[in-house]
N, C-alpha and C positions, 0 to 999 in steps of 0.2 A: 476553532478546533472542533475537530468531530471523532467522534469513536466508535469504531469499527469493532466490533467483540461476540467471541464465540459464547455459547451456555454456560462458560464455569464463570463467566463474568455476570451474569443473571442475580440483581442481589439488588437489594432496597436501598443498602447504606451507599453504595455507587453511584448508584440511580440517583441521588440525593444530592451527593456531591458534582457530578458531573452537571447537573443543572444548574447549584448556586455559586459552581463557574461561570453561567451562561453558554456552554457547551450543547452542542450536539449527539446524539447519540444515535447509535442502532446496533442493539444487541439477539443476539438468538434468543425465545425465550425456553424455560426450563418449563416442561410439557408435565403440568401437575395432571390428577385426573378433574378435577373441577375445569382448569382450562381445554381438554379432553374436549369435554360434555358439549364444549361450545361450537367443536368444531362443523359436523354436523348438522348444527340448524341456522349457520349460517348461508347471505342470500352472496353465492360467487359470482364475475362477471368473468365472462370467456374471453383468452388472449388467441392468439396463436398456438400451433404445437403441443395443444390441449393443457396449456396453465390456464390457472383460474385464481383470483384473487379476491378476497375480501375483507374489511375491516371491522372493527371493534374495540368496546373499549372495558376495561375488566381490571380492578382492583385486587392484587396477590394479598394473602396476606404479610403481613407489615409494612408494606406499601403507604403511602401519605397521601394517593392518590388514582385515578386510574388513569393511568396511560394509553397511547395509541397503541393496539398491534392491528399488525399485519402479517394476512395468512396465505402464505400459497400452494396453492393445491394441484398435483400433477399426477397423471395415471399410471399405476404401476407399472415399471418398464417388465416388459416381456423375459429379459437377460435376468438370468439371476443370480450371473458375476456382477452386475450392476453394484457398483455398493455407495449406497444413498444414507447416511445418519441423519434419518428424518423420522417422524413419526408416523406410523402407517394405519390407516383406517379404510379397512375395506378393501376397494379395489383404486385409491387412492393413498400416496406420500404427500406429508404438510411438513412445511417451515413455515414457522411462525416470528417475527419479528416484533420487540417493542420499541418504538422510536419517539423522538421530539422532535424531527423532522417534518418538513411540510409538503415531503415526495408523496407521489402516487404510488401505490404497492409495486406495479411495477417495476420503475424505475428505482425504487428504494432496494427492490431484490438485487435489482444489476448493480448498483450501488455497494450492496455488502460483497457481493462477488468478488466485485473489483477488488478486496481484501487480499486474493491471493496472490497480487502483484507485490503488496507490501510485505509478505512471507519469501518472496524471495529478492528484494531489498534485504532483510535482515539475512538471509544466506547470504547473501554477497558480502555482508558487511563481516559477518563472518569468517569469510573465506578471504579476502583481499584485503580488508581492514582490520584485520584480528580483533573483531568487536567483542568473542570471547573470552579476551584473555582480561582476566583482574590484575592492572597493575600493580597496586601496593597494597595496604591494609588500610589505608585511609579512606573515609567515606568519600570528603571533600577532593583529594585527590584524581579516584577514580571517577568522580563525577567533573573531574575537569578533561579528563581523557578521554570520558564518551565523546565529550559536547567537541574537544578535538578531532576525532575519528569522522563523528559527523560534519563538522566542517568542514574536514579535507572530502569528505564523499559530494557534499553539495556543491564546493570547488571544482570537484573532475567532474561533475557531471554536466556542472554551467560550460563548463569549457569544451566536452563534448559537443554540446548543443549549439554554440554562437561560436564555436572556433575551428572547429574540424570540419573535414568533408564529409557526405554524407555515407561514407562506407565508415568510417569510424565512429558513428554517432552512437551506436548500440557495442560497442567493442568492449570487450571486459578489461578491466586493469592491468591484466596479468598481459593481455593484449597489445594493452596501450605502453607500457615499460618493454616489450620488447621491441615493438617496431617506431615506437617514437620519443621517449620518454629517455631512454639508453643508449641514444645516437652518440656517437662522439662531435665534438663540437672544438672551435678554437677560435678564444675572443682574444679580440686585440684591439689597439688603438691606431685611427689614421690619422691626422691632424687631430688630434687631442678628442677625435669622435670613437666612443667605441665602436665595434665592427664585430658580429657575429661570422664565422666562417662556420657553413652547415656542410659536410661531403656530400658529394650529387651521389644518390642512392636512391634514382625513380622515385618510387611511391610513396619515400620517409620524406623526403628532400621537398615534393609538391604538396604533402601532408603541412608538414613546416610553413612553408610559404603561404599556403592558403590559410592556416592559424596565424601569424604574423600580422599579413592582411587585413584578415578580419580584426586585427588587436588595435593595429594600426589607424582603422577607418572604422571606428565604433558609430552604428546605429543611434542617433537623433531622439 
């Protein structure tokens, strides 16, 4: 497990626990003026596109110990509709990351990015899965209705990927119950063998077949 987390998750007693899970982490960190100070005399090594990255390592206080950050440093953009919630020094914006990870700063930046994929998972779950609504008043309860919600979303999603064609593989739910999920259908029996009857309806109908198929002749 690894954790992906903005500055308000910035905290010692986390940091703490998420370790004596044996957990991964990489969080924003919270730009005290002591961490400030440090920015500056650090030695950066130049990427492309004028980032620049370098590390260290620096004990917050209440901390148990000092951690890895890493800091990336980029030149102020020109635009300034630009809107960057970073910290700004000079003629340079810094993000600074604390991690127990064993990335390169680089790759650790692309790494938290990659974050904003998982914000619009939770909108979809959202929106398709009514991930907002609180069933009942029980804890136990509504904590069986998450871990439902998400089952059904890891279900449609295995089934996008190893069952569908490839124009359906990104299709939204609301997508997938209109043009395949809501077909009309009629099962019956031939010699004592069930019989799905699909209507020939082009795209729904070789949609179907080609999920069958794949269901049919599962991969080794």
């Amino acid at each position: 497990m690894i954790l992906r987390a903005d500055k308000g998750f910035f905290d010692h007693k986390l940091n703490d626990w998420v370790e004596q899970q044996g957990a991964g982490y990489v969080i924003v960190a919270r730009l005290t003026p002591a961490m400030q100070r440090r920015l500056s005399g650090l030695r950066y090594r130049p990427f492309g596109w004028g980032v620049e990255t370098a590390t260290f390592r620096y004990q917050p206080h209440g901390w148990t110990h000092p951690p890895r950050f890493v800091v990336i440093q980029r030149p102020q953009p020109e635009d300034p509709s630009d809107q960057l919630r970073l910290f700004q020094l000079g003629r340079y914006h810094y993000q600074v990351l604390v991690t127990n990870l064993p990335l390169q700063p680089l790759n650790l930046w692309r790494f938290y990015n990659d974050r904003a994929a998982v914000e619009l998972i939770i909108k979809q779950l959202k929106g398709d899965y009514v991930l907002g609504h609180i069933a009942t008043r029980h804890y136990l309860a509504n904590e069986t209705y998450f871990h439902l919600l998400l089952l059904a979303y890891n279900l449609m999603n295995w089934f996008q990927r190893l069952c569908l064609p490839p124009e359906f593989q990104t299709a939204t739910l609301q997508t997938l119950r209109q043009k395949i999920l809501l077909m009309p259908a009629q099962l019956s029996r031939t010699q004592n063998r069930p019989s799905l009857a699909l209507p020939a309806s082009g795209q729904q109908e070789f949609a179907w077949k080609f999920a069958l198929g794949k269901i049919n002749k599962p991969k080794p």
